[in-house]
C-alpha positions as CSV (number, residue, x, y, z in Angstrom):
1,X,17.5,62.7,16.6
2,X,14.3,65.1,16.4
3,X,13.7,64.1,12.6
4,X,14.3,59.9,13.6
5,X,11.4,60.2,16.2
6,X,9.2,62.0,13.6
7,X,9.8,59.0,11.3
8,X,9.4,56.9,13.6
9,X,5.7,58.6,14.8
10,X,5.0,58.5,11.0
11,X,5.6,54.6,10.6
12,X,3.8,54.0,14.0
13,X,0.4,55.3,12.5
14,X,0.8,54.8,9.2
15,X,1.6,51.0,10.3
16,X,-1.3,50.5,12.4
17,X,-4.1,52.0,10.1
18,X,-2.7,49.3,7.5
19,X,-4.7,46.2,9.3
20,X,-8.0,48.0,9.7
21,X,-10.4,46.4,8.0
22,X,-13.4,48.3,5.3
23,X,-16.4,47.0,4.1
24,X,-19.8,48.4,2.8
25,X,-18.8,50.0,-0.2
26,X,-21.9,50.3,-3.4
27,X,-22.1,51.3,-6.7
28,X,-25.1,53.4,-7.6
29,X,-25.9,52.7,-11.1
30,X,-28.1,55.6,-13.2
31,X,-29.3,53.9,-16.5
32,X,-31.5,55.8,-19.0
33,X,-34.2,53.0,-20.2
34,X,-36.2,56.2,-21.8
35,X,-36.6,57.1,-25.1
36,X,-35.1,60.6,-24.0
37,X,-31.2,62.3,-23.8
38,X,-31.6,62.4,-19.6
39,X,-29.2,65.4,-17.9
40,X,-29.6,65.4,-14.1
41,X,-28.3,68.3,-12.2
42,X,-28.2,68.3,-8.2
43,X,-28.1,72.1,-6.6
44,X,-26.5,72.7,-3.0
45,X,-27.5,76.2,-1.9
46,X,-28.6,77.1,-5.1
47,X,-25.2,75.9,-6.7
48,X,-25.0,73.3,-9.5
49,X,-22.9,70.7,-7.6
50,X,-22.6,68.0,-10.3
51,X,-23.5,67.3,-13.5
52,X,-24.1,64.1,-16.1
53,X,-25.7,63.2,-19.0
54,X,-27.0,60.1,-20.4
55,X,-27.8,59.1,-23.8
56,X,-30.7,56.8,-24.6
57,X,-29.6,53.4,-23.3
58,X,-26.5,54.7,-21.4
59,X,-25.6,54.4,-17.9
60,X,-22.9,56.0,-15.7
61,X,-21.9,54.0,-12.3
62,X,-20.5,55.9,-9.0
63,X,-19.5,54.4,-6.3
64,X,-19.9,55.0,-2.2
65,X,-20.2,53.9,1.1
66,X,-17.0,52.2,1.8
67,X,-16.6,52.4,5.7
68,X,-14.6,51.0,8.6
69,X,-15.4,47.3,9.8
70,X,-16.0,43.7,8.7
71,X,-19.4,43.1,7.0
72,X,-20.8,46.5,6.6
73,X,-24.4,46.5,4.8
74,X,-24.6,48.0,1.7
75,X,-24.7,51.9,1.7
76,X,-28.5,53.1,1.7
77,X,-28.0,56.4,1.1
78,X,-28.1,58.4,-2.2
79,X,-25.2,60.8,-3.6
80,X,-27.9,63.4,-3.5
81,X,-27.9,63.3,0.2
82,X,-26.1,66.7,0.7
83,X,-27.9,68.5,-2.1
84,X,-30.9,70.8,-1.8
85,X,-32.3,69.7,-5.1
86,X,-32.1,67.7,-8.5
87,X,-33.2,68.5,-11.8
88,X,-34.0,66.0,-14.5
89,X,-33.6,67.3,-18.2
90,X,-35.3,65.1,-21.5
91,X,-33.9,66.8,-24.3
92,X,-32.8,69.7,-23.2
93,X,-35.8,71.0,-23.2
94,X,-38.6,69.8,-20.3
95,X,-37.1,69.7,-16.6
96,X,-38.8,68.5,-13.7
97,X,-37.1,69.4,-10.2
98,X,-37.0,67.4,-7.1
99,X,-36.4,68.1,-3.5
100,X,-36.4,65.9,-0.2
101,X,-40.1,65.8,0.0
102,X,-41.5,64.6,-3.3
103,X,-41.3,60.7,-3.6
104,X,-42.5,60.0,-7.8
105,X,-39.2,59.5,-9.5
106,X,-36.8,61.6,-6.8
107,X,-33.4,60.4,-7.9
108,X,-32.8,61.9,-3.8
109,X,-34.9,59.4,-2.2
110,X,-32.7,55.7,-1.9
111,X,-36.9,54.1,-1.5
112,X,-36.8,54.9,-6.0
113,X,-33.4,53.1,-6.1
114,X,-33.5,49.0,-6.8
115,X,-30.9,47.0,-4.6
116,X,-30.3,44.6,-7.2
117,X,-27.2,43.0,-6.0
118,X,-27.4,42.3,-2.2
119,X,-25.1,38.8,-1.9
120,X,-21.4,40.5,-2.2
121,X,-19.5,43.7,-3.1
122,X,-20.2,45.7,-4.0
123,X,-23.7,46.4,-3.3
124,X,-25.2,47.5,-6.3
125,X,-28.6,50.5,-6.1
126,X,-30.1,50.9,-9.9
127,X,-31.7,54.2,-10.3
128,X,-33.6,54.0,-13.9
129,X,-34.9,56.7,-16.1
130,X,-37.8,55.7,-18.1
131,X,-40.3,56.6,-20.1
132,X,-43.0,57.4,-17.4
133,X,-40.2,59.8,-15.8
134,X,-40.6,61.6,-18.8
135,X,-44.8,61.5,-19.0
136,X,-44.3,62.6,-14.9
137,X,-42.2,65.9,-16.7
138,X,-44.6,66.5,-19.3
139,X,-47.6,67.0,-16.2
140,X,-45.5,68.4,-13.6
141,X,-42.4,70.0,-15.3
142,X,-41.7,73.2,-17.0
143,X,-40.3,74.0,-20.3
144,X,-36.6,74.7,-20.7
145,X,-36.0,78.1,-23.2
146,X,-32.5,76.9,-25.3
């Protein structure tokens, strides 16, 4: 009798969460438009956290944001959002590293990310490496010793 009134619990909640309704959810887009290999690495207490590279004219889509409710808006915040910092690789061999603070081409800030699909979902945020990411590395950055 015990084990019936378990199942029975276990339908009971499993039942009711199947009519809740989710919305909201975005695909973050990262295309390399450069003429450069692009790596991005994000850090979280020093820590690499993730990892991916992109060839010239690749891109690599993630997606996000999916919440609880009818007609959520689409998810303005970046993957980066837990992460201390990212670094951006050309060629494996001239990084330039980003924190919270430093706007210019911070793939941590959602204000460098273009909303370019708004009307359904999913939402769609374009983050786009480019050639004046690159010239921004060759001022700011620092060499990478292979």
């Amino acid at each position: 009798m015990k084990n019936l009134s378990i199942l029975l619990l276990c339908i009971l909640f499993i039942g009711c969460d199947s009519d809740l309704e989710y919305s909201g959810l975005t695909n973050f887009i990262y295309r390399n438009s450069s003429s450069h290999k692009v790596t991005l690495e994000a850090y979280y207490e020093g820590e690499l956290n993730e990892s991916f590279t992109l060839e010239k004219g690749q891109e690599k889509m993630f997606q996000d944001g999916l919440r609880e409710g009818e007609n959520n808006p689409a998810y303005d915040r970046t993957r980066y959002l837990i992460d201390d910092s990212v670094v951006t690789i050309f060629d494996d061999t001239l990084s330039i590293s980003y924190d919270k603070g430093r706007l210019d081409g911070n793939p941590m800030r959602i204000e460098n990310y273009k909303l370019v699909e708004t009307e359904t979902e999913p939402y769609v945020y374009l983050f786009e490496f480019t050639n004046e990411d690159y010239q921004r590395a060759l001022e700011r950055g620092r060499v990478v010793k292979p």
